[in-house]
C-alpha positions, 0 to 999 in steps of 0.5 A: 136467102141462101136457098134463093142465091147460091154460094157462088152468086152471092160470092159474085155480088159481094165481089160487085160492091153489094152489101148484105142488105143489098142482098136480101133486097136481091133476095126479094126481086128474086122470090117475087117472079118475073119482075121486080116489085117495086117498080115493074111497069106496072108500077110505072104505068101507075104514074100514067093511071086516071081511074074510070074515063068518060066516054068521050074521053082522049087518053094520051098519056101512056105511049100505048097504041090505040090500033091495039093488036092486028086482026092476025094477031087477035084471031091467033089470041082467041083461038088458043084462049080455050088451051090457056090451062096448059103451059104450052112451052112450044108457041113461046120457043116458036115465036123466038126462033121466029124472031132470031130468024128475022134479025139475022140472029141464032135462036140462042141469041134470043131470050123471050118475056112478057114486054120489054120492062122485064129484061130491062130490070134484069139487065141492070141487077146482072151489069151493075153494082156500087162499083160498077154503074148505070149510065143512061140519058136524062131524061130517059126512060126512069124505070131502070134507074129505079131498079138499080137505085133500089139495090144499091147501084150507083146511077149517072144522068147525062143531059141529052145533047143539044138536038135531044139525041143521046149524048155518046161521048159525055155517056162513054165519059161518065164513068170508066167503071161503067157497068151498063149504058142505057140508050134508048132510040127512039128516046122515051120520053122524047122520041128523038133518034140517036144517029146509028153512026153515034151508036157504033161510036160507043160500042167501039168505045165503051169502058172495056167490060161494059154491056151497051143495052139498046132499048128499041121499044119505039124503033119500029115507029121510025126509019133508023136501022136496027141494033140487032147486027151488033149481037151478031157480030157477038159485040158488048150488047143487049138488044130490048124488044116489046111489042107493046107499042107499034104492034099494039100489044101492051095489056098482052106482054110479049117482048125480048131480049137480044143477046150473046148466050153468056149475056143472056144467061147471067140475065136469067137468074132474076125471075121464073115462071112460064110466059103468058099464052097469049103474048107469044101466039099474038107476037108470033102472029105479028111477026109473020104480018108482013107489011104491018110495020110499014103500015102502022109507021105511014099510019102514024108518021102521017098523023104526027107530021099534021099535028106537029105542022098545026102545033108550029103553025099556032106557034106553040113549041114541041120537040120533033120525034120519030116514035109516037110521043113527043115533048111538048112545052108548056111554057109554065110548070108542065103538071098545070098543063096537064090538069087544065087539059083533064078537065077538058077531058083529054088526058097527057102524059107526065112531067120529067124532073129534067124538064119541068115544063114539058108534058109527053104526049103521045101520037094517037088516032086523028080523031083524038089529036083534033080532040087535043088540038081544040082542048089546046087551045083552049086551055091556052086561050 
């Protein structure tokens, strides 16, 4: 271990509320790579994993984007496919001085990985400890609060406020120690926006010495503003990015974090090696789609706004979003919903321990949503 931390980081931790213990599973984060072992997306997306489909088969139980990536985008992966022996450092500095570039942030300001799950991981190892604690929404996105479950530090859950959006002040309350606040807009699982008045409440009022992490994997999907503004104005706050989800992108990993330099750099410590070739020209390209945000939100707005309109008229109870998922009420145990709609081969998205009777689905092609809506019915007949 002392050739993985050095004197000075392990006298930090130790200074945090870590345990010896805790530093050799440190250790290990550490010496596996980019990204924690235990519950890296990947190992979340397991919870999502079906094995061999049918053909015919209706897979929304994953928030991914079934467009898959522009064509801008597919063309840049499979031109530089045939360079993939080399490194090339470059397309990934390019694709982040881009990014910088359209939100109005320095270059330095701008920490590029492969999706959004990793600095999300390292954000929690960086900010919080046993004394110091992670706050976030219940339910909420799990995999950071497994990561910090996993160290040693300490996680509080605060139940969404009655419109579903996250609760800020009970959030701000929860802790004075607080050494992270997870807010998630739009929410994963519930994809309900958190008002951005609420937002700037809590970087006004945050413990001092806390880090809001503002997870904006589903933004684009919705009219809400971004969060960017507030790393420009050199405010307590990290910014998540992924290109996972409105731009199609999940199986390639492209994302980043958004940051002052001092934040990002006590986030850097937590993983190494080069990024995948292929996210960074694909992200690139995307970036320079000009209309591509706009288009893919009417293109999904307009396919969630009919389902919903349908589920309301079968009088059957949802969650309205603003992201491609929603909640959806099964009025029983939500994992016997989830069977009864596998066998008619339509396969939704997993159950929340906070609410137990709704299952997350997530907003696919039209076709797919009338596969779901007579599958629905069915198993509801």
């Amino acid at each position: 271990m002392n050739n993985i931390l050095s004197t000075s980081e392990t006298k930090d931790f130790l200074r945090r509320g870590f345990t010896r213990r805790s530093l050799g599973k440190l250790a290990t984060v550490i010496t596996a790579g980019a990204t924690l072992p235990f519950y890296s997306e990947h190992a979340m997306a397991q919870l999502s994993m079906i094995g061999p489909l049918p053909a015919d088969a209706v897979k929304i139980n994953a928030n991914e984007n079934p467009m898959g990536p522009c064509p801008e985008a597919a063309e840049a992966i499979y031109s530089v496919v045939k360079s993939g022996g080399r490194y090339m450092y470059e397309e990934t500095f390019t694709f982040a001085k881009t990014l910088a570039e359209q939100e109005g942030v320095k270059p330095d300001h701008v920490l590029p990985f492969a999706g959004s799950s990793d600095p999300l991981h390292r954000a929690v190892l960086a900010f919080t400890s046993p004394t110091k604690s992670l706050v976030m929404a219940d339910p909420g996105y799990e995999a950071g609060a497994r990561a910090a479950e996993f160290v040693g530090s300490k996680v509080i859950r605060v139940p969404l406020a009655k419109d579903f959006s996250h609760d800020v002040k009970a959030m701000v309350a929860a802790d004075a120690n607080a050494g992270l606040i997870y807010l998630c807009n739009p929410n994963n699982p519930t994809g309900t926006l958190t008002k951005r008045a609420d937002i700037e409440w809590v970087v006004a009022n945050k413990p001092a010495g806390s880090i809001l992490l503002l997870d904006e994997a589903y933004l684009h999907f919705s009219e809400d503003a971004a969060g960017t503004d507030f790393v420009a104005k050199g405010k307590d706050v990290v910014v998540l990015r992924t290109f996972s989800k409105l731009y199609g992108m999940a199986g390639l990993r492209a994302g980043a974090s958004i940051a002052r330099p001092d934040l990002l750099a006590k986030m850097r410590p937590y993983g190494a090696g080069a990024l995948p070739l292929t996210g960074m020209v694909g992200a690139h390209a995307s970036l320079k789609h000009k209309t591509l945000i706009a288009d893919r939100r009417k293109l999904n707005k307009q396919i969630r706004e009919d389902l919903f309109s349908w589920l309301s008229k079968k009088n059957f109870s949802f969650m309205p979003s603003e992201s491609n998922c929603f909640m959806l009420d099964a009025k029983r145990p939500a994992g016997e919903l989830v069977r009864l709609m596998a066998a008619e081969k339509v396969f939704i998205g997993r159950v929340w321990p906070a609410m137990p009777n709704h299952s997350r689905i997530t907003v696919g092609t039209a076709d797919e949503m009338e596969k779901f809506k007579k599958a629905l019915l069915k198993v509801n007949a």
